[in-house]
C-alpha positions as semicolon CSV with decimal commas, in nm:
position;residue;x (nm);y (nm);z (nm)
1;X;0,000;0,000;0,000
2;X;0,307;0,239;-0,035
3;X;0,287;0,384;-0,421
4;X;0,063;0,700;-0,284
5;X;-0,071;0,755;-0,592
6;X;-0,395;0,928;-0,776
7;X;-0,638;0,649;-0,970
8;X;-0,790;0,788;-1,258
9;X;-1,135;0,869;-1,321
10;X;-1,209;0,479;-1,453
11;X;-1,024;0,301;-1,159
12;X;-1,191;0,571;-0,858
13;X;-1,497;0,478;-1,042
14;X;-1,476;0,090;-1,036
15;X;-1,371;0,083;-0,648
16;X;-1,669;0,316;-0,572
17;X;-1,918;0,047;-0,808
18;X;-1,741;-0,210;-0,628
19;X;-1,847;-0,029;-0,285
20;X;-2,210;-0,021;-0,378
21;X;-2,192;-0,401;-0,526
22;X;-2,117;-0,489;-0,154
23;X;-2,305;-0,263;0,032
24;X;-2,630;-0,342;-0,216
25;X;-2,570;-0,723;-0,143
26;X;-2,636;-0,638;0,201
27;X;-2,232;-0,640;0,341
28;X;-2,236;-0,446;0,624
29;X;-2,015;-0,073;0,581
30;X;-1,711;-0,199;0,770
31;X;-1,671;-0,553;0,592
32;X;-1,712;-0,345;0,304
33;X;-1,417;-0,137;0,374
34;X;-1,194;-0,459;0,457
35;X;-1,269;-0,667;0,138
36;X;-1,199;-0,357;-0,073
37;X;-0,841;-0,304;0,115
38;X;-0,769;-0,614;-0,005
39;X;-0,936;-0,654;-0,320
40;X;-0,735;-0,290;-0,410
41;X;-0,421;-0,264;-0,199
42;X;-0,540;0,071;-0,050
43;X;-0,556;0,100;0,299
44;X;-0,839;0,110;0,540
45;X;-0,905;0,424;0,546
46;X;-0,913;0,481;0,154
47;X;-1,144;0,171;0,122
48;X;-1,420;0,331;0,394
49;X;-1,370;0,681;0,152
50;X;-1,490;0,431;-0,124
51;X;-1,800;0,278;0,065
52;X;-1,889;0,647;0,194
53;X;-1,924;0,767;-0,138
54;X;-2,103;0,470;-0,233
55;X;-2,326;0,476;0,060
56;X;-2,377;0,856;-0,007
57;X;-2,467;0,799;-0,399
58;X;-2,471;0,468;-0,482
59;X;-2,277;0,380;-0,846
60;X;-2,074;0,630;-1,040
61;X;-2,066;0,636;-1,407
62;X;-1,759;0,498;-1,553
63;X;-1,597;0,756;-1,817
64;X;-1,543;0,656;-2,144
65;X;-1,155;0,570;-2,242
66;X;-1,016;0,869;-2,383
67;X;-0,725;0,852;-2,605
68;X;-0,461;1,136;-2,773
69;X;-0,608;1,276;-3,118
70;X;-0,406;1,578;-3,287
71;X;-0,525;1,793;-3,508
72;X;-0,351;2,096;-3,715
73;X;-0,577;2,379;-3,663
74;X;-0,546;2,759;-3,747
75;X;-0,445;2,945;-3,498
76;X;-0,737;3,194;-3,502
77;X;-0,965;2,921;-3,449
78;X;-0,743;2,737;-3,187
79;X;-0,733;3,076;-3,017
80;X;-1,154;3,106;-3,020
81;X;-1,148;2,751;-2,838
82;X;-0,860;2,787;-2,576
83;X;-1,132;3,120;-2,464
84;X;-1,411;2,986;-2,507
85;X;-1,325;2,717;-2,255
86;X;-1,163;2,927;-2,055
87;X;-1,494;3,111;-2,024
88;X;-1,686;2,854;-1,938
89;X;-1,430;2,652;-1,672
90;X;-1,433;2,366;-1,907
91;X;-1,121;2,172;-2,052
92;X;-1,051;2,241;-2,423
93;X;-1,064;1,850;-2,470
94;X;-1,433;1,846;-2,311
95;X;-1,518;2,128;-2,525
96;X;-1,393;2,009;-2,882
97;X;-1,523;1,654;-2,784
98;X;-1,866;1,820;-2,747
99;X;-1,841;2,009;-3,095
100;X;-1,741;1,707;-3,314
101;X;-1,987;1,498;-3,149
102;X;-2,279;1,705;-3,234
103;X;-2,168;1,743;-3,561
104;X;-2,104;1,413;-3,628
105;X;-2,482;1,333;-3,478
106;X;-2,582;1,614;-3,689
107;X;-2,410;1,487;-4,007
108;X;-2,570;1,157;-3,957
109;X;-2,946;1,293;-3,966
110;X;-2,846;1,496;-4,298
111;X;-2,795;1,860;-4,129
112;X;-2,446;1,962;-4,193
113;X;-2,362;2,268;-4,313
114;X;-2,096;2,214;-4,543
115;X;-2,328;2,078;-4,803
């Protein structure tokens, strides 16, 4: 249990679905805790932060695998979308992934633009 590091969004997400498995099957909160210290290697006390948040709001969605996807862009453009998401607290990744998957949905029910 020594590596002290972060899990990412998939991995905090299966421990918490793991939580709720248990506590849904009826486990009580502290067995809980003590088969997911082992089932993970995190301590004690990470495994009850698990089963709280569990407890608290049952499953968590699992994000989707994300992978690395560059594009050349002009800068003018590239500019527009490193603001725009500054303005609105999002991530430029969130952002673009929004765009191109509304026009893609759009594109497939005939709407695009480009004609």
């Amino acid at each position: 249990m020594g590596d002290r590091r972060r899990v990412g969004a998939g991995e905090y997400a299966e421990r918490v679905n793991a939580a709720a498995r248990l506590l849904e099957g009826g486990v009580p909160v502290v067995d809980a805790a003590l088969v997911l210290s082992a089932r993970f290697a995190v301590s004690l006390r990470q495994a009850r932060r698990y089963v709280d948040v569990a407890s608290s709001g049952g499953r968590v969605v699992v994000p989707e695998t994300t992978v690395v996807f560059t594009v050349k862009l002009p800068a003018v453009l590239a500019d527009r979308i490193r603001d725009d998401a500054r303005l609105r607290g999002a991530t430029i990744s969130s952002l673009v992934a929004r765009a191109l998957g509304d026009f893609l949905a759009s594109a497939r029910a005939g709407n695009t633009e480009d004609g």
